[in-house]
PDB file of N, CA, C and O in Angstrom, chain B, residues numbered from 101:
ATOM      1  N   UNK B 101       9.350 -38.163  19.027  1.00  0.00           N
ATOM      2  CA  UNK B 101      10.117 -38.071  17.800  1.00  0.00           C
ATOM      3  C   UNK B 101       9.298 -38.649  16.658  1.00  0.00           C
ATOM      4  O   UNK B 101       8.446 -39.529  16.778  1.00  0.00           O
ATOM      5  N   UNK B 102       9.600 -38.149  15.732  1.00  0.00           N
ATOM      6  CA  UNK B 102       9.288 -38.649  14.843  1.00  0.00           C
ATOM      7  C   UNK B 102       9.022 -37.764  13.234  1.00  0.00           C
ATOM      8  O   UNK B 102       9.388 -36.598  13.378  1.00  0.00           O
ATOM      9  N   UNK B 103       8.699 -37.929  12.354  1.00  0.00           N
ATOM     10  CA  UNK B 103       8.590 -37.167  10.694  1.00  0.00           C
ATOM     11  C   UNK B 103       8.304 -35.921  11.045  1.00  0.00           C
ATOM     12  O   UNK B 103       7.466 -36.029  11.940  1.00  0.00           O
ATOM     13  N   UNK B 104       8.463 -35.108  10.905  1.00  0.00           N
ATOM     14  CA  UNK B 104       7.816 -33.662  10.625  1.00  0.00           C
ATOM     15  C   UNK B 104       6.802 -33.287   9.785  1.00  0.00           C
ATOM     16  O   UNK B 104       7.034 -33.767   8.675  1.00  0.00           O
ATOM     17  N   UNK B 105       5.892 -32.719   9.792  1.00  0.00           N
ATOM     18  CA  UNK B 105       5.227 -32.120   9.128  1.00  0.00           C
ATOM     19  C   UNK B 105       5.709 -31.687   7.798  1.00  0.00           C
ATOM     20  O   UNK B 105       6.922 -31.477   7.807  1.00  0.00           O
ATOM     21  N   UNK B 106       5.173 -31.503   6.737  1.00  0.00           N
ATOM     22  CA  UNK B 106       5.537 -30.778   5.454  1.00  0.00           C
ATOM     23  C   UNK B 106       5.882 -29.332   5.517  1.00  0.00           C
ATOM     24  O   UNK B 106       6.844 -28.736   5.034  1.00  0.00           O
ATOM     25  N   UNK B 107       4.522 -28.757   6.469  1.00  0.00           N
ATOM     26  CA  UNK B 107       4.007 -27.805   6.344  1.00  0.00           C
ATOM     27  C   UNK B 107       5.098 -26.910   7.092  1.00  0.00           C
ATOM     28  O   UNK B 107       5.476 -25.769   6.824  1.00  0.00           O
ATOM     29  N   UNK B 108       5.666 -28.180   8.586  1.00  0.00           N
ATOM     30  CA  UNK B 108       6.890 -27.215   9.326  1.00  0.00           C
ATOM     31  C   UNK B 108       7.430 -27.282   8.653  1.00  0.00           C
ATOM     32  O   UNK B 108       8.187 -26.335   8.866  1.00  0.00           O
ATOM     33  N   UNK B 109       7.877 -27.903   7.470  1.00  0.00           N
ATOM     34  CA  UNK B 109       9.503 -28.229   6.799  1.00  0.00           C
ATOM     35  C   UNK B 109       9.484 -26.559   5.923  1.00  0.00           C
ATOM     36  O   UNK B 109      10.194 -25.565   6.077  1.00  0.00           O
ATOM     37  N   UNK B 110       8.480 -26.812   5.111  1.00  0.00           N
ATOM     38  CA  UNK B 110       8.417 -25.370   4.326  1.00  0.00           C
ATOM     39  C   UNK B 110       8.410 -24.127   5.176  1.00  0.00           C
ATOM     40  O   UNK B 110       9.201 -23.303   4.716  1.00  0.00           O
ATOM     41  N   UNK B 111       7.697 -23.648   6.416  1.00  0.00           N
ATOM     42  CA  UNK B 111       8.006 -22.434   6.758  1.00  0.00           C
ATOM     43  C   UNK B 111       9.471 -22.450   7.009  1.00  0.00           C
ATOM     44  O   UNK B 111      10.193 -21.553   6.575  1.00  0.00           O
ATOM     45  N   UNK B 112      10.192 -24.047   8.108  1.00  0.00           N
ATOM     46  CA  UNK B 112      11.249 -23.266   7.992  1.00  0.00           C
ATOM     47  C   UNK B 112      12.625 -23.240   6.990  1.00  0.00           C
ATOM     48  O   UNK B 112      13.731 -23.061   7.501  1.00  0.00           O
ATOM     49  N   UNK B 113      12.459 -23.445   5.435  1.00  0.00           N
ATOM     50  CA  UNK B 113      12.987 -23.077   4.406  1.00  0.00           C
ATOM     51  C   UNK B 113      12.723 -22.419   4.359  1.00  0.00           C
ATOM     52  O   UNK B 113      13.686 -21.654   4.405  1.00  0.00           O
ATOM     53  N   UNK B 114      11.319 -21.575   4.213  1.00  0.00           N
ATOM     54  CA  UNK B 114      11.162 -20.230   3.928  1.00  0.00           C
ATOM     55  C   UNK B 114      11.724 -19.033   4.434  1.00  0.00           C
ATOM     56  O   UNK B 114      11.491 -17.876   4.084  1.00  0.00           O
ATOM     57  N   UNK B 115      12.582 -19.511   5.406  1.00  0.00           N
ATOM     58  CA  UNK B 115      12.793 -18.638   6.729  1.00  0.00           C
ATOM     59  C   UNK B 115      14.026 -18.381   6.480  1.00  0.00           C
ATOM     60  O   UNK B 115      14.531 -17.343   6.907  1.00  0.00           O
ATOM     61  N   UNK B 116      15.052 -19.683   5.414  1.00  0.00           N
ATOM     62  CA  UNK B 116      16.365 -19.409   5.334  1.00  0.00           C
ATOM     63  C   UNK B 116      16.315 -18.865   4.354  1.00  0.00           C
ATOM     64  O   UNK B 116      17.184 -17.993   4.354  1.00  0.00           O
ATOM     65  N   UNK B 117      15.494 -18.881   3.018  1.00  0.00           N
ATOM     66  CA  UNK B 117      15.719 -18.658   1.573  1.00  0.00           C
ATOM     67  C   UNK B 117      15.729 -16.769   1.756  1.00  0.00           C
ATOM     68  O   UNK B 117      14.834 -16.472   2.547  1.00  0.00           O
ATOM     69  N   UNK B 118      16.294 -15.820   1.371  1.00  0.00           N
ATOM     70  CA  UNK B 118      15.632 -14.785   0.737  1.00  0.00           C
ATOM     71  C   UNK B 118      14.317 -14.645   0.375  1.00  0.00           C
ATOM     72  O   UNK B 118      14.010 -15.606  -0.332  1.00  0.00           O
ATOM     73  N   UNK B 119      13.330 -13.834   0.546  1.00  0.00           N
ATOM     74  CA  UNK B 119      12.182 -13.710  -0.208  1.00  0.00           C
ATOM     75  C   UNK B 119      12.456 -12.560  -0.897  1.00  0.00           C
ATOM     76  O   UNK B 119      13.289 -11.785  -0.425  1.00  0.00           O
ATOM     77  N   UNK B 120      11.755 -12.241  -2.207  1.00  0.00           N
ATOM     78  CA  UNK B 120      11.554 -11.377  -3.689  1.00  0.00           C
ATOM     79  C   UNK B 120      11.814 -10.303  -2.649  1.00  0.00           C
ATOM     80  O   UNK B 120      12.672  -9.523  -3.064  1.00  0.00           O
ATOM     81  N   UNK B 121      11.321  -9.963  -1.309  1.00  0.00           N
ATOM     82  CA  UNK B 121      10.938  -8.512  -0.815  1.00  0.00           C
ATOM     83  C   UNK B 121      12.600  -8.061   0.008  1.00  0.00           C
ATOM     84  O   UNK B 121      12.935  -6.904   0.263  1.00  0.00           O
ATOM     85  N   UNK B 122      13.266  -9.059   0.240  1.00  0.00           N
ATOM     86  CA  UNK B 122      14.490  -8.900   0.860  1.00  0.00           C
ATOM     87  C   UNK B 122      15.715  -9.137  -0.246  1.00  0.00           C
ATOM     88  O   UNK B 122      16.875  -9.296   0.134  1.00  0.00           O
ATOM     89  N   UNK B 123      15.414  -9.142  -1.371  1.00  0.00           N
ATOM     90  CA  UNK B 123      16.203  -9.249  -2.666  1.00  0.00           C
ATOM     91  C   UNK B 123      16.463  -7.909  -3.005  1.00  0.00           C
ATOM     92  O   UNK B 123      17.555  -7.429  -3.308  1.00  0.00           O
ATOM     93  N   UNK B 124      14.747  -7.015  -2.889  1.00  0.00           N
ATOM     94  CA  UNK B 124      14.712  -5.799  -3.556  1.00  0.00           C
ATOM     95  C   UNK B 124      15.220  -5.013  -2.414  1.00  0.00           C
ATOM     96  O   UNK B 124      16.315  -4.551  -2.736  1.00  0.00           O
ATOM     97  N   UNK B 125      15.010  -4.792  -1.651  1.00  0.00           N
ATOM     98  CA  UNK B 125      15.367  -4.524  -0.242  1.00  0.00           C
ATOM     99  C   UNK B 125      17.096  -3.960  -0.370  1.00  0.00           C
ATOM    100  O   UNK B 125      17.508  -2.815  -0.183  1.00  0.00           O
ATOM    101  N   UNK B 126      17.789  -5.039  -0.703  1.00  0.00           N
ATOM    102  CA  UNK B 126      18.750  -5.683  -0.970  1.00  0.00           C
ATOM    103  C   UNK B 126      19.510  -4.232  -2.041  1.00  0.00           C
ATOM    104  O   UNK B 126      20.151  -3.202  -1.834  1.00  0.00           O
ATOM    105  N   UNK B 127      18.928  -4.993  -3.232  1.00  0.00           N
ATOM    106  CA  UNK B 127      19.141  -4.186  -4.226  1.00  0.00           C
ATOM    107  C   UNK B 127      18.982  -2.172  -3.816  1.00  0.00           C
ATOM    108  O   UNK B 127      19.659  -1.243  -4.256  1.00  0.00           O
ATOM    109  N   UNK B 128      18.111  -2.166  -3.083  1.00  0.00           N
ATOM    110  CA  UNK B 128      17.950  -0.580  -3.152  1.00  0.00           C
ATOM    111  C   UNK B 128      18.924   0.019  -1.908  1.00  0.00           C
ATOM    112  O   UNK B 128      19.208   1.214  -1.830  1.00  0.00           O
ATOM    113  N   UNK B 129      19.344  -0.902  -1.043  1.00  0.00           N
ATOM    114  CA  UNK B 129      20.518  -0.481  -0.218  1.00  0.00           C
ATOM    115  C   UNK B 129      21.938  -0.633  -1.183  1.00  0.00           C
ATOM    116  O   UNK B 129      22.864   0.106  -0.850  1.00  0.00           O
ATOM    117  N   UNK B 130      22.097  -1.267  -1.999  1.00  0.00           N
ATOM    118  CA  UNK B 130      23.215  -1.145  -2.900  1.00  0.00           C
ATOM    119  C   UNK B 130      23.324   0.166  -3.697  1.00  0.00           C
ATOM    120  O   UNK B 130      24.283   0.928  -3.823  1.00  0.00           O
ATOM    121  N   UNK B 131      22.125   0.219  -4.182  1.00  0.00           N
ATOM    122  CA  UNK B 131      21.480   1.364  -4.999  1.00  0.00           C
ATOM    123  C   UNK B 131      22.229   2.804  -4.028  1.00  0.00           C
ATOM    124  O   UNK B 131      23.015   3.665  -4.422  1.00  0.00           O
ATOM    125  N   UNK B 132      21.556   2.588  -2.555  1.00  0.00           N
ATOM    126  CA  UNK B 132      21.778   3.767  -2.297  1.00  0.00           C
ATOM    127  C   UNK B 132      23.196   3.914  -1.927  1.00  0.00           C
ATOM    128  O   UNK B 132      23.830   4.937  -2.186  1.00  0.00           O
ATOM    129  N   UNK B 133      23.757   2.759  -1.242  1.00  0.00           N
ATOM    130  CA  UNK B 133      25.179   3.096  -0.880  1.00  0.00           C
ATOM    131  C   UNK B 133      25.776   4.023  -2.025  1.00  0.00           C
ATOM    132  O   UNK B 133      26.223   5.143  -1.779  1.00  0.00           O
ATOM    133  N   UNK B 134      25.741   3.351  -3.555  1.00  0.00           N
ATOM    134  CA  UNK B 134      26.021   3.672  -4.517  1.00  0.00           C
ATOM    135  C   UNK B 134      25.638   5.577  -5.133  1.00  0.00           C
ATOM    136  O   UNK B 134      25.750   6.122  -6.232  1.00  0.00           O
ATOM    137  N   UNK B 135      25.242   5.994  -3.964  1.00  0.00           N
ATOM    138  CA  UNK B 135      24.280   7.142  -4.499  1.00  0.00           C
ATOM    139  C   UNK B 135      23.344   7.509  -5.724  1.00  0.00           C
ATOM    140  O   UNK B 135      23.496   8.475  -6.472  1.00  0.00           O
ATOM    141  N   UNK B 136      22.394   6.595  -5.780  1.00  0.00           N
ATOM    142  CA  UNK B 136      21.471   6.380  -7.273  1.00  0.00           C
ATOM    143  C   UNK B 136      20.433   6.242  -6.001  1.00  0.00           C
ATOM    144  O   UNK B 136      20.379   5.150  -5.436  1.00  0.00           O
ATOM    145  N   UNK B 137      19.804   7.070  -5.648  1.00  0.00           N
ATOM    146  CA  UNK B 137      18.474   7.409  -4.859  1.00  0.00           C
ATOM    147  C   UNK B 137      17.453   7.082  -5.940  1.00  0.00           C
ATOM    148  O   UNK B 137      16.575   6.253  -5.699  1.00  0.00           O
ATOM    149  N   UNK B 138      17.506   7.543  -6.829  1.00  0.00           N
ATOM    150  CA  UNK B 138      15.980   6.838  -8.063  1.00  0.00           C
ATOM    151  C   UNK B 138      15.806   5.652  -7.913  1.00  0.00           C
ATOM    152  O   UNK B 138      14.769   5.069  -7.593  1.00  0.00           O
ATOM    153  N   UNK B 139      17.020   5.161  -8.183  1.00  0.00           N
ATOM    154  CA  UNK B 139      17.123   3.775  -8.613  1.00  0.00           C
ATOM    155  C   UNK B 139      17.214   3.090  -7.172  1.00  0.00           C
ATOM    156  O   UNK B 139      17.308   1.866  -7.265  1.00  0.00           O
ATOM    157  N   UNK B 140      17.209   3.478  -6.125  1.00  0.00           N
ATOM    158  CA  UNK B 140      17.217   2.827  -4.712  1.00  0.00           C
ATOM    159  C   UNK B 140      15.526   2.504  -4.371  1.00  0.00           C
ATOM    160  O   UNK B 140      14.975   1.444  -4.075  1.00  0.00           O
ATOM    161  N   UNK B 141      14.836   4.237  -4.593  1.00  0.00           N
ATOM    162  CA  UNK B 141      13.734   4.401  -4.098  1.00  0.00           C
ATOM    163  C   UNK B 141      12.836   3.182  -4.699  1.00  0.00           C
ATOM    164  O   UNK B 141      12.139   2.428  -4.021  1.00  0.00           O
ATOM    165  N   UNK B 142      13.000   3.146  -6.124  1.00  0.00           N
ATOM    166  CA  UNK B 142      12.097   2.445  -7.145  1.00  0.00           C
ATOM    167  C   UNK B 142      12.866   0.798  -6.400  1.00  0.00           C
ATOM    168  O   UNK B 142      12.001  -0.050  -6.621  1.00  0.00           O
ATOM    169  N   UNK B 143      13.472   0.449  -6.031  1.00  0.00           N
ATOM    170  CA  UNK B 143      13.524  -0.755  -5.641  1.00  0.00           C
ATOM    171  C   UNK B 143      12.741  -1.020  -4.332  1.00  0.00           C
ATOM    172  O   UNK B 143      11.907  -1.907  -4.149  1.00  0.00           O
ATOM    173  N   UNK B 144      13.160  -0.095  -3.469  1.00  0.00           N
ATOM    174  CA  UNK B 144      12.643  -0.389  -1.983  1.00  0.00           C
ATOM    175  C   UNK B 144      10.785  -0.426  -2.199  1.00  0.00           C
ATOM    176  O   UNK B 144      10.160  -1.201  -1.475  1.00  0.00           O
ATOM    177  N   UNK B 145       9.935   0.541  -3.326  1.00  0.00           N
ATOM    178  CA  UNK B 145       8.911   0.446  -3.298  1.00  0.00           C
ATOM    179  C   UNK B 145       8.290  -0.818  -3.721  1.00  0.00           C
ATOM    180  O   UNK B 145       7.184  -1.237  -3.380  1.00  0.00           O
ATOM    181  N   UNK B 146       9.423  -1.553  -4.764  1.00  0.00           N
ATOM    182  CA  UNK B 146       9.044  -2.465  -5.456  1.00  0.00           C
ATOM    183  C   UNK B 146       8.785  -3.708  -4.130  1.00  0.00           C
ATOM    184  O   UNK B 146       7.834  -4.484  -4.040  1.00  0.00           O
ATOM    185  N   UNK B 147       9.961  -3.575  -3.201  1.00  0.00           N
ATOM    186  CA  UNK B 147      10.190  -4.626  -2.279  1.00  0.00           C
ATOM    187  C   UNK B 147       8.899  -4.549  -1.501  1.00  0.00           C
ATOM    188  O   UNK B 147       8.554  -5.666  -1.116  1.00  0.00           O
ATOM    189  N   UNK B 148       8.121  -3.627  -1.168  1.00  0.00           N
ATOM    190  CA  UNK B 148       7.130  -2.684  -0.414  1.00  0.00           C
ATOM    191  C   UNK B 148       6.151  -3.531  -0.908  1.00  0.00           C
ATOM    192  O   UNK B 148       5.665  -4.391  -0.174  1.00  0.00           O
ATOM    193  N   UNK B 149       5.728  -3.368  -2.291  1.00  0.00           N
ATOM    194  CA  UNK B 149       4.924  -3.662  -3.169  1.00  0.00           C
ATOM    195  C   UNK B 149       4.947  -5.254  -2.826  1.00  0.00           C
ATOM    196  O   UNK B 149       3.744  -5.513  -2.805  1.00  0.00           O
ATOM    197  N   UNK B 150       5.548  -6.305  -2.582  1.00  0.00           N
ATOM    198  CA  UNK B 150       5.909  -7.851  -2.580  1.00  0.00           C
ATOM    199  C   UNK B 150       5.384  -7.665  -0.974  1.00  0.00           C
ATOM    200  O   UNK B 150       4.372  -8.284  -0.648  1.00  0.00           O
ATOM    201  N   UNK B 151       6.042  -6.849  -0.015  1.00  0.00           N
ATOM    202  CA  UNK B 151       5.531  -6.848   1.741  1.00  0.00           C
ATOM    203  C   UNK B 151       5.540  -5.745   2.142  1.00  0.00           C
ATOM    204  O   UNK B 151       6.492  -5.003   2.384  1.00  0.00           O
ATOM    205  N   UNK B 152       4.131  -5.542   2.255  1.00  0.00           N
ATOM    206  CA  UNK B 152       4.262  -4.024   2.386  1.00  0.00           C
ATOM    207  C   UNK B 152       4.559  -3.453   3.864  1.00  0.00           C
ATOM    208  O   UNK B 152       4.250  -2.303   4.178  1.00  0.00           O
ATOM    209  N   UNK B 153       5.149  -4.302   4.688  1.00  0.00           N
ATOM    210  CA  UNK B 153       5.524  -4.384   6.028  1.00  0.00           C
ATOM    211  C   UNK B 153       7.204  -4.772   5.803  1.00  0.00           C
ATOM    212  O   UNK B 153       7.769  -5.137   6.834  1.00  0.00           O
ATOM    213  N   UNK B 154       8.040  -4.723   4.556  1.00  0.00           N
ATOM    214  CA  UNK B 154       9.391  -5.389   5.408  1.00  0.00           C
ATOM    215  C   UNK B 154       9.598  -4.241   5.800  1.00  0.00           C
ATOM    216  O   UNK B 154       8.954  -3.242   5.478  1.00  0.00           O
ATOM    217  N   UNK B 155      10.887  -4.323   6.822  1.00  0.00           N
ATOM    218  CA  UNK B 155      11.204  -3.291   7.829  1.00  0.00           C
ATOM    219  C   UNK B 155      13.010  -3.040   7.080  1.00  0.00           C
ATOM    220  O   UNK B 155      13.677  -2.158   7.621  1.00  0.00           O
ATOM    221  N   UNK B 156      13.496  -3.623   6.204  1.00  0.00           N
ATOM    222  CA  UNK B 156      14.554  -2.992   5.595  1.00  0.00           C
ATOM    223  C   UNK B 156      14.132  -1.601   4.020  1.00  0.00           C
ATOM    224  O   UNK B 156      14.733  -0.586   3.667  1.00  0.00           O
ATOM    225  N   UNK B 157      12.807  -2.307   3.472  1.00  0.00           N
ATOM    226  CA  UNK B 157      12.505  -1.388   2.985  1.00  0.00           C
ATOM    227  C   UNK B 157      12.118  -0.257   3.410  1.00  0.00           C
ATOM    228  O   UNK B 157      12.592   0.836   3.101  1.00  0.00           O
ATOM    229  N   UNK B 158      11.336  -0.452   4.057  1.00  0.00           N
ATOM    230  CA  UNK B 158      10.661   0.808   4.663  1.00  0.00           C
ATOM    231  C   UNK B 158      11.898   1.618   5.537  1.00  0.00           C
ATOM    232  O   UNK B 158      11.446   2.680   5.966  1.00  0.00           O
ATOM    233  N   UNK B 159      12.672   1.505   5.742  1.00  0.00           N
ATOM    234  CA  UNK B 159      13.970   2.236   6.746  1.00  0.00           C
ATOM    235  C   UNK B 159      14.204   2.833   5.248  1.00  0.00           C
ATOM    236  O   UNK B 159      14.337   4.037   5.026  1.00  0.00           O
ATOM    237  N   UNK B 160      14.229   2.002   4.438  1.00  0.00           N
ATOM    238  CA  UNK B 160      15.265   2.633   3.357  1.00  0.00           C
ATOM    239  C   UNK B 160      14.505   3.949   2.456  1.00  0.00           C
ATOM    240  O   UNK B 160      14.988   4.890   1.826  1.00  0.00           O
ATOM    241  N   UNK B 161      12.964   3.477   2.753  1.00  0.00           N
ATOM    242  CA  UNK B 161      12.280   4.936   1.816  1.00  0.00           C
ATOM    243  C   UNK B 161      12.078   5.648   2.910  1.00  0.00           C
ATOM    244  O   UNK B 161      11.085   6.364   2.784  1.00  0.00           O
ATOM    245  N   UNK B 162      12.604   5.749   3.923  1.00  0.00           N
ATOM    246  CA  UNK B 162      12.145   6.502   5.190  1.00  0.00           C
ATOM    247  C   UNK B 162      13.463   7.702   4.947  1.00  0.00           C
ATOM    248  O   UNK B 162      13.541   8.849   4.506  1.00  0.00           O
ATOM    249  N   UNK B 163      14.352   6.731   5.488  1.00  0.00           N
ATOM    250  CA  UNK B 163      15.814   7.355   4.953  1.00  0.00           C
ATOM    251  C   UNK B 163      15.884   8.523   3.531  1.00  0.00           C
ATOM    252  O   UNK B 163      16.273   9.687   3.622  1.00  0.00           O
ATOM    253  N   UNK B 164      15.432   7.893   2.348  1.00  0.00           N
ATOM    254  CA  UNK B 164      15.555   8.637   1.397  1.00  0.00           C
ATOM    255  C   UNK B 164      14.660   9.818   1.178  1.00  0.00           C
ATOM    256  O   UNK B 164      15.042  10.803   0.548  1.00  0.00           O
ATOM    257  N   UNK B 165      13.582   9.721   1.654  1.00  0.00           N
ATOM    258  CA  UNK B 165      12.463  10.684   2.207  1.00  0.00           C
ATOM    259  C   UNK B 165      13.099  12.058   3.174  1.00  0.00           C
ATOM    260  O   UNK B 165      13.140  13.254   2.887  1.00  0.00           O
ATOM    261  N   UNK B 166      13.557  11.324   4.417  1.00  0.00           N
ATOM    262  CA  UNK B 166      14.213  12.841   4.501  1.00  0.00           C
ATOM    263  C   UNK B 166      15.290  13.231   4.169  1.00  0.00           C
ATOM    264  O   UNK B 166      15.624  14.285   4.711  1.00  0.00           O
ATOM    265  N   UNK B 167      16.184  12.679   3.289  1.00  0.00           N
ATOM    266  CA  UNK B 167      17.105  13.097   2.237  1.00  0.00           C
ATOM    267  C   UNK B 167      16.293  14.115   1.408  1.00  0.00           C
ATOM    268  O   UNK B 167      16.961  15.129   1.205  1.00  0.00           O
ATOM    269  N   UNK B 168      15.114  14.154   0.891  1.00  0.00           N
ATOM    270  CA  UNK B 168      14.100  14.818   0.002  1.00  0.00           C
ATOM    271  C   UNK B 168      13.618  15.605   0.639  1.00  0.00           C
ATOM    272  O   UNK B 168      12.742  16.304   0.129  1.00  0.00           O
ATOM    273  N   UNK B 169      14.162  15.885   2.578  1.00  0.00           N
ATOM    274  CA  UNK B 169      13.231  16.922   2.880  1.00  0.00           C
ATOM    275  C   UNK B 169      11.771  16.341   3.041  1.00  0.00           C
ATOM    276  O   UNK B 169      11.040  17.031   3.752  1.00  0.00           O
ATOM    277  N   UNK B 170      11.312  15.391   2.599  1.00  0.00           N
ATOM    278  CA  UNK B 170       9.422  15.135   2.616  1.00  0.00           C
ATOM    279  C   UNK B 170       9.182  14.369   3.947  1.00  0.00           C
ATOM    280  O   UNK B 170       8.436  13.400   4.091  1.00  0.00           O
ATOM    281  N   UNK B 171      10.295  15.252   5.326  1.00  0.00           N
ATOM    282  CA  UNK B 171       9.828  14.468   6.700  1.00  0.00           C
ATOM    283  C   UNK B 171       8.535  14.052   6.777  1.00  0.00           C
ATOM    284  O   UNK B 171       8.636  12.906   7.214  1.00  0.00           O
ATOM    285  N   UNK B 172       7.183  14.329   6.588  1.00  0.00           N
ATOM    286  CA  UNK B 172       5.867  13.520   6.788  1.00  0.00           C
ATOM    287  C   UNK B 172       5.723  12.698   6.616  1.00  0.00           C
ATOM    288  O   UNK B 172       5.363  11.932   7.511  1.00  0.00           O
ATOM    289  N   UNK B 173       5.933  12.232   5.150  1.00  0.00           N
ATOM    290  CA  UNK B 173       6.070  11.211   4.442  1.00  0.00           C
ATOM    291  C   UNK B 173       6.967  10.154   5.002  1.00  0.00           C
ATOM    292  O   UNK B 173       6.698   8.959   4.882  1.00  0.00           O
ATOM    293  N   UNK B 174       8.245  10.681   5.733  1.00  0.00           N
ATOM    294  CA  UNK B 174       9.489   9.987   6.094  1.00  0.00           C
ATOM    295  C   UNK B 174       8.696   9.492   7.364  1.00  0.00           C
ATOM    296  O   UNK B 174       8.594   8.266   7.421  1.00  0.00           O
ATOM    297  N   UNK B 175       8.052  10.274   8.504  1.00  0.00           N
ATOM    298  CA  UNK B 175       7.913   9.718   9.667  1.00  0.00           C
ATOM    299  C   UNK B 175       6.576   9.145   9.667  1.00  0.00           C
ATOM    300  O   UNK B 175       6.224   8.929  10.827  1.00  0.00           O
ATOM    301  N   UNK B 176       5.653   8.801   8.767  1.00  0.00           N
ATOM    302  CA  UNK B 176       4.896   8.355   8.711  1.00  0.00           C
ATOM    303  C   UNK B 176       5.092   6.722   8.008  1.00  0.00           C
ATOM    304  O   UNK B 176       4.362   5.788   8.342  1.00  0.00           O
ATOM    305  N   UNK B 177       6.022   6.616   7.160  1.00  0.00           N
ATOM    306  CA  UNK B 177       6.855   5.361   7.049  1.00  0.00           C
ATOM    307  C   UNK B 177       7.636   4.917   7.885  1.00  0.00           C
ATOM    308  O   UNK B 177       7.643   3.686   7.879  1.00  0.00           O
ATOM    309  N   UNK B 178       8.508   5.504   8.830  1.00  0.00           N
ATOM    310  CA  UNK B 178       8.927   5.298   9.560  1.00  0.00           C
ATOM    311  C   UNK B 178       8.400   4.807  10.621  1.00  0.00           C
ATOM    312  O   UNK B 178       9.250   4.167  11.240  1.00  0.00           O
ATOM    313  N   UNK B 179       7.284   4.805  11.178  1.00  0.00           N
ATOM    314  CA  UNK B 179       6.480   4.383  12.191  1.00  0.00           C
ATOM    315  C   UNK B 179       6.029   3.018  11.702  1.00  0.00           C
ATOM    316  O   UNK B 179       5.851   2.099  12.501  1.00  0.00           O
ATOM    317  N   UNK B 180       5.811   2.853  10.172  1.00  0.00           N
ATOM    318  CA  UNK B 180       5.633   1.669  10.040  1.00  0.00           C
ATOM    319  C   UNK B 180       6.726   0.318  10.864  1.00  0.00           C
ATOM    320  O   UNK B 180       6.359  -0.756  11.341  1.00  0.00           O
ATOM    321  N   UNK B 181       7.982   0.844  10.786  1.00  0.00           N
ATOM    322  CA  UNK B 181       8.806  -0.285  11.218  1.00  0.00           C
ATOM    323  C   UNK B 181       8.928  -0.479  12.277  1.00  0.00           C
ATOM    324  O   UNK B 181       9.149   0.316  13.191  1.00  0.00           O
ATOM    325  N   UNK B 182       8.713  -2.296  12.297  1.00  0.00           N
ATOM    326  CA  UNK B 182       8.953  -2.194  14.368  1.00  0.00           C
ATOM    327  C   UNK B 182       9.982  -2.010  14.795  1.00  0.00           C
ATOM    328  O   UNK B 182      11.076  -2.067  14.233  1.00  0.00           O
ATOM    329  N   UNK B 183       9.589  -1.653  16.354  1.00  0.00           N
ATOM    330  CA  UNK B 183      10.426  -0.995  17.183  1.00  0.00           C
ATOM    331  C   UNK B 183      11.915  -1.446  17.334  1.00  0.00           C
ATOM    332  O   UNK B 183      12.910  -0.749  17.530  1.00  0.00           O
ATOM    333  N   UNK B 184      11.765  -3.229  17.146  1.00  0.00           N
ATOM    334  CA  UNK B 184      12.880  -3.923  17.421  1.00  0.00           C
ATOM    335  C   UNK B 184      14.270  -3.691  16.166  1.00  0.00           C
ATOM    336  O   UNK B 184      15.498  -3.748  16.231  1.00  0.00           O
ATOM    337  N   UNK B 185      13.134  -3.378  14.937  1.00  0.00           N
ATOM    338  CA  UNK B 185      14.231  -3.752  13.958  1.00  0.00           C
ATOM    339  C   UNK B 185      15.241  -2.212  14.052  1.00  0.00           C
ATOM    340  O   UNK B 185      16.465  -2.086  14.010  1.00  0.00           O
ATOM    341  N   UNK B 186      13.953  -0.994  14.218  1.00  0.00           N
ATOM    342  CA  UNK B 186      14.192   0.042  14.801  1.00  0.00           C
ATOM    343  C   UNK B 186      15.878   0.715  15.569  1.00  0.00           C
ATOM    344  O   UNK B 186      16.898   1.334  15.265  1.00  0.00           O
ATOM    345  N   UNK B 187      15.316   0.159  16.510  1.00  0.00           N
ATOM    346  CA  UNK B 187      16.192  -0.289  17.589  1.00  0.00           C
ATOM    347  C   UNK B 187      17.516  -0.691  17.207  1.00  0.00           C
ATOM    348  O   UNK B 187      18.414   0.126  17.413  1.00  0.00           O
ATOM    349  N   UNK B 188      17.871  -2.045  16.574  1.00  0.00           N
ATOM    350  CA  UNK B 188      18.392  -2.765  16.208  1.00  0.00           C
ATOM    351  C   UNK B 188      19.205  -1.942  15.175  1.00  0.00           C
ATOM    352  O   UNK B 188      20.377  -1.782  15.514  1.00  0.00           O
ATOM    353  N   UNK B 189      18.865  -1.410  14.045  1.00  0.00           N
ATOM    354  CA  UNK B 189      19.516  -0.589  13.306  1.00  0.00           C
ATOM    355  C   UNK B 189      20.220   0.662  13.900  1.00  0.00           C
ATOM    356  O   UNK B 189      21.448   0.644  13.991  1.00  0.00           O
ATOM    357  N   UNK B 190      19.657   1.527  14.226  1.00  0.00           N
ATOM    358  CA  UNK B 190      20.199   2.441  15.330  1.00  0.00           C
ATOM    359  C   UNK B 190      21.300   2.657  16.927  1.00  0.00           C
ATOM    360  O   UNK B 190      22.025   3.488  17.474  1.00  0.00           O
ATOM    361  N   UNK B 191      20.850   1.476  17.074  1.00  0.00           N
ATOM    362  CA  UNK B 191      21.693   0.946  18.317  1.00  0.00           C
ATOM    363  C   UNK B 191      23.259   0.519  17.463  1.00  0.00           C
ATOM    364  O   UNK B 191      24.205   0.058  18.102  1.00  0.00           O
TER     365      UNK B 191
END
């Protein structure tokens, strides 16, 4: 036992807080529930743009992609996301 590290203390705040990329994320699933696909897409890229690995964005321009018909595009983003979160959504 004893003090913790700084360094553990901050990852795991970081872990509870939201990050910028799960805000936008956020925002472009509102967007789309809302049916405003522009205004969804331009968020989820933005979130993209902050991690270009989260796995709520990328479902979400995957999603809107083959809404657009541009399956390539869709399953080639789509592969980006892991399997679990994958999974997890679908299941």
């Amino acid at each position: 036992m004893g003090a913790v590290p700084e360094p553990q203390i901050r990852r795991f705040i970081d872990q509870l807080v939201p990050s910028a990329a799960d805000i936008m994320a956020q925002q472009g699933k509102e967007f789309e529930t809302a049916g405003q696909d522009a205004s969804a897409m331009a968020a989820y890229r933005r979130a993209l743009v902050s991690n270009p690995n989260h796995p709520a964005a990328l479902l979400g321009v995957g999603r809107l992609l083959m809404k657009q018909d541009n399956n390539e595009e869709a399953i080639s983003t789509l592969q980006r996301v892991p399997f679990g979160m994958l999974a997890a959504r679908l299941g």
